[in-house]
C-alpha positions in Angstrom: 18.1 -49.0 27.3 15.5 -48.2 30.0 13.4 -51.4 29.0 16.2 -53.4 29.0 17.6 -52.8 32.1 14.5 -50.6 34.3 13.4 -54.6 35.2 16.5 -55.7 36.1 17.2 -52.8 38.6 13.6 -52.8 40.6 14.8 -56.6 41.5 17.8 -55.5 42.2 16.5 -52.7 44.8 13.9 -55.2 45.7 16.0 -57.8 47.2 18.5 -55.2 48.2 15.8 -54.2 50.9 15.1 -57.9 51.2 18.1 -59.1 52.1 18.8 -55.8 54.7 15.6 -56.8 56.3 17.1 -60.6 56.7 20.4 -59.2 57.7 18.5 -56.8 60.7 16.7 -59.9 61.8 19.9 -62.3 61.3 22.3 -60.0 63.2 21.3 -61.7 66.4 22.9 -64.9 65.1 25.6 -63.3 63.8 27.0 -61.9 67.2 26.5 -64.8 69.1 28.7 -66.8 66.2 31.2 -64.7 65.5 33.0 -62.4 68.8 33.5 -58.7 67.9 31.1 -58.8 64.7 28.5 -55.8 64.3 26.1 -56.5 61.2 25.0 -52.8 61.4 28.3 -51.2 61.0 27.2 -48.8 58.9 30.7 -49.4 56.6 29.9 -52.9 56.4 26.0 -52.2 55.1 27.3 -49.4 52.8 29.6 -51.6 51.4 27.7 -54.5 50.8 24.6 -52.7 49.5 27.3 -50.2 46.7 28.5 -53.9 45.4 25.0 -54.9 44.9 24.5 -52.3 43.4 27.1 -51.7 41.1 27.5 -55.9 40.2 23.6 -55.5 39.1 23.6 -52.7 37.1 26.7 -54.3 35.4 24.8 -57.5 34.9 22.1 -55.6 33.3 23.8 -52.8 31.5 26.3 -55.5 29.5 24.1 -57.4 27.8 21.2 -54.6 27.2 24.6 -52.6 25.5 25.4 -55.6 23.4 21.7 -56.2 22.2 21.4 -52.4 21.3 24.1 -52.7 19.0 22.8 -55.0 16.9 21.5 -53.7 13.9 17.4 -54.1 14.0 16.9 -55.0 10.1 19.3 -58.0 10.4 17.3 -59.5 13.4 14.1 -58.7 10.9 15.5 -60.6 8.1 16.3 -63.9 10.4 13.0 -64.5 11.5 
């Protein structure tokens, strides 16, 4: 399970910081487009980062629980 989804997790915390940084450098834009709008509400970045989180390790975790229960010998005997 860690090989199939340790990969898929450092991306995810990867462009999670990524797209913070952007959002830190963005937020300048932001407040000039839309009145009354705070980029660094600390609600807003906590929420956005726990649904990053939680859609990517659900991304990752599905299809590494599906290939894991596949039995190994059949995949063997197919190739």
């Amino acid at each position: 399970m860690r090989a199939a989804v340790g990969r898929p997790i450092v991306l995810l915390a990867v462009g999670s910081l990524l797209g913070l940084l952007t959002t830190l450098f963005a937020s300048g834009l932001l407040s000039r487009v839309v009145d009354q709008a705070d980029p660094r509400d600390p609600v807003v970045v906590t929420g956005a980062v726990l649904t990053m989180v939680l859609l990517g390790i659900a991304a990752s975790a599905i299809p590494a629980l599906r290939s894991l229960a596949v039995d190994p010998s059949k995949l063997m005997r197919e190739e």
